[in-house]
DSSP file (Angstrom, degrees, kcal/mol; ACC not computed):
  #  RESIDUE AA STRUCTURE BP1 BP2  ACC     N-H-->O    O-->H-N    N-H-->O    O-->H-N    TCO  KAPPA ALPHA  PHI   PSI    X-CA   Y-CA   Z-CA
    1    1 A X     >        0   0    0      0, 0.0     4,-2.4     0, 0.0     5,-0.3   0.000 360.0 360.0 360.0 -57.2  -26.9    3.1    0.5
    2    2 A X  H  >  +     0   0    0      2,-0.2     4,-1.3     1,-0.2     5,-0.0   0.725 360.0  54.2 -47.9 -35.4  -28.7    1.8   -2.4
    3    3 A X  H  > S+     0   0    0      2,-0.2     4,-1.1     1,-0.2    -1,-0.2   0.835 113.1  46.8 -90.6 -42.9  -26.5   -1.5   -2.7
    4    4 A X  H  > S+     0   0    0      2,-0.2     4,-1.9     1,-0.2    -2,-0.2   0.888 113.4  53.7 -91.7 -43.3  -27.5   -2.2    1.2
    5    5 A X  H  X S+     0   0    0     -4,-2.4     4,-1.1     1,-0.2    -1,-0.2   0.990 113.9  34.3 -38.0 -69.8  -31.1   -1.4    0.3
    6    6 A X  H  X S+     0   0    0     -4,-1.3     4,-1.2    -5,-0.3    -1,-0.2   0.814 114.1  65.4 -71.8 -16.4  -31.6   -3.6   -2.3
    7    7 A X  H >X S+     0   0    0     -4,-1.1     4,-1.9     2,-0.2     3,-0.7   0.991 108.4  40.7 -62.4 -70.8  -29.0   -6.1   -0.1
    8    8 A X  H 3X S+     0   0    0     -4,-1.9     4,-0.7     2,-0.2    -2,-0.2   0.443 109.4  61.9 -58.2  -1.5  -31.8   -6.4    2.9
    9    9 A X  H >X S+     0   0    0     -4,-1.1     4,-2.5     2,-0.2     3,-0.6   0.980 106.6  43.4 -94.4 -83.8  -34.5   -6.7   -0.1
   10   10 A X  H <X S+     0   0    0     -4,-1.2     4,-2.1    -3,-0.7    -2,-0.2   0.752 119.1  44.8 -83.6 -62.9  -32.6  -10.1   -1.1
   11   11 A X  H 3X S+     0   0    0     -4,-1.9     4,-0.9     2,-0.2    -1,-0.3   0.911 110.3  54.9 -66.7 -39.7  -32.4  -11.3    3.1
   12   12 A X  H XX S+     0   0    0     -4,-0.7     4,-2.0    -3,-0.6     3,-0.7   0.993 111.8  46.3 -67.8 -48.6  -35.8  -10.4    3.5
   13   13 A X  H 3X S+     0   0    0     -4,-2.5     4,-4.1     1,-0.2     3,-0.4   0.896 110.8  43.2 -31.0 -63.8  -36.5  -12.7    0.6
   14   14 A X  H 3< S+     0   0    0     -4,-2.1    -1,-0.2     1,-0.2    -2,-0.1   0.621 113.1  54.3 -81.6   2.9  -34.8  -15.7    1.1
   15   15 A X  H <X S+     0   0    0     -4,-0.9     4,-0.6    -3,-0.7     5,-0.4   0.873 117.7  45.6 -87.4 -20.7  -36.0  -15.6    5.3
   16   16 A X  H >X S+     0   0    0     -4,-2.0     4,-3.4    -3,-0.4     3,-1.4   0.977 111.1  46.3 -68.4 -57.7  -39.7  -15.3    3.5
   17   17 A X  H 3< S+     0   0    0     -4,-4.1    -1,-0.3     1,-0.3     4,-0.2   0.741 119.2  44.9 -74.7  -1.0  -39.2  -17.9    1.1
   18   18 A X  H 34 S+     0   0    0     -5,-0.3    -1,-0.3     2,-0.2    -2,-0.3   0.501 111.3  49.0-122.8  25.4  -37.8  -20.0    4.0
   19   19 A X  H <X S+     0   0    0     -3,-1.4     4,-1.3    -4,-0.6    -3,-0.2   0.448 108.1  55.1 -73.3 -47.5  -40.5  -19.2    6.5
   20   20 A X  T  < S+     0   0    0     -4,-3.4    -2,-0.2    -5,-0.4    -3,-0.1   0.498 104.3  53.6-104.5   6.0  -42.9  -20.1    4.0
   21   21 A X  T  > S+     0   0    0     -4,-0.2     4,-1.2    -5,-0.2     3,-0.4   0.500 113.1  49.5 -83.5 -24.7  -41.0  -24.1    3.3
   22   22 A X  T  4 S+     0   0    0      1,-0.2     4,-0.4     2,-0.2    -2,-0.2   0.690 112.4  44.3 -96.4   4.5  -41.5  -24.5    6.9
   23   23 A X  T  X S+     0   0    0     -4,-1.3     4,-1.1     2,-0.2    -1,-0.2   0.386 113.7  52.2 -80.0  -6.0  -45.3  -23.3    6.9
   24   24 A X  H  > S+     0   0    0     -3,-0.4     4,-2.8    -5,-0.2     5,-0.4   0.905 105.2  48.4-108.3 -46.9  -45.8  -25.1    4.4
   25   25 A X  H  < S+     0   0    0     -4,-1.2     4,-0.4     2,-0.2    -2,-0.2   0.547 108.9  59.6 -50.6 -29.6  -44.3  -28.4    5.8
   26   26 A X  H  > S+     0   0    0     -4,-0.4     4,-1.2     2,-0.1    -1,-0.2   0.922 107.8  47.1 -29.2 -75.1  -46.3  -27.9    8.9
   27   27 A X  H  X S+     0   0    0     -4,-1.1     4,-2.5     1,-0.2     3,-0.3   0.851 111.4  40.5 -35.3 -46.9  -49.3  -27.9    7.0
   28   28 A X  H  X S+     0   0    0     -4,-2.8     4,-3.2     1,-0.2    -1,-0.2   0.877 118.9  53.7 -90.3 -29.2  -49.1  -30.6    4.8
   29   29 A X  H  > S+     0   0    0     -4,-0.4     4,-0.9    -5,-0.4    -1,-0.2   0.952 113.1  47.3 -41.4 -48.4  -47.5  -32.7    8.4
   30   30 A X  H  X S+     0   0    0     -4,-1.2     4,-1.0    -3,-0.3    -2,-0.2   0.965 110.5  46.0 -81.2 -78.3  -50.6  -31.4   10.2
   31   31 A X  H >X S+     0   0    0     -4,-2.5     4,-1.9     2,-0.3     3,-1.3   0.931 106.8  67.3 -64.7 -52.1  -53.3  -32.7    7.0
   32   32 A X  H 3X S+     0   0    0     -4,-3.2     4,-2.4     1,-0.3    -1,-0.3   0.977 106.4  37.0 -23.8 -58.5  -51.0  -36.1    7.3
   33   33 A X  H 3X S+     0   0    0     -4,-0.9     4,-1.2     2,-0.2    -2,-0.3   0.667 111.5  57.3 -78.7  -3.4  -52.5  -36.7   10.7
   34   34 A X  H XX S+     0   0    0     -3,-1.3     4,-2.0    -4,-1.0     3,-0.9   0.951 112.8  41.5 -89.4 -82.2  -55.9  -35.3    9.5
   35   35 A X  H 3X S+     0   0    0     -4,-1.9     4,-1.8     1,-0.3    -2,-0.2   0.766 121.2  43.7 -43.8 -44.0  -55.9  -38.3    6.5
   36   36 A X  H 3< S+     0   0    0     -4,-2.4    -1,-0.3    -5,-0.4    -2,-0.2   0.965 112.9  48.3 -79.6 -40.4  -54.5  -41.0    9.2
   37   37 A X  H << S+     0   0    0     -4,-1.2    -2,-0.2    -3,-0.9    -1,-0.1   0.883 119.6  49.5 -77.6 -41.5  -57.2  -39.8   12.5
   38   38 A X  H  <        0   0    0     -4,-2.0    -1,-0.3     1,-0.2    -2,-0.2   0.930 360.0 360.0 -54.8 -61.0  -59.8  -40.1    9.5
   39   39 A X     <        0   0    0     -4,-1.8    -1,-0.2    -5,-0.1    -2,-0.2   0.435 360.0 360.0 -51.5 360.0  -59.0  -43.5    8.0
């Protein structure tokens, strides 16, 4: 019970930290065209 606890702990992490490289890559994709529409 404990081992499966701390297991979905450890899934939830690594969907976060890869949710949050493709927000983040959105962003900075997004602020690309922001810098080009500007120039």
């Amino acid at each position: 019970q404990e081992f499966r606890g701390w297991n979905s702990v450890k899934w939830k992490t690594q969907a976060f930290k890869k949710i949050e490289k493709e927000i983040s890559s959105l962003v900075e994709g997004a602020l690309e065209k922001k810098e080009e529409a500007n120039a």
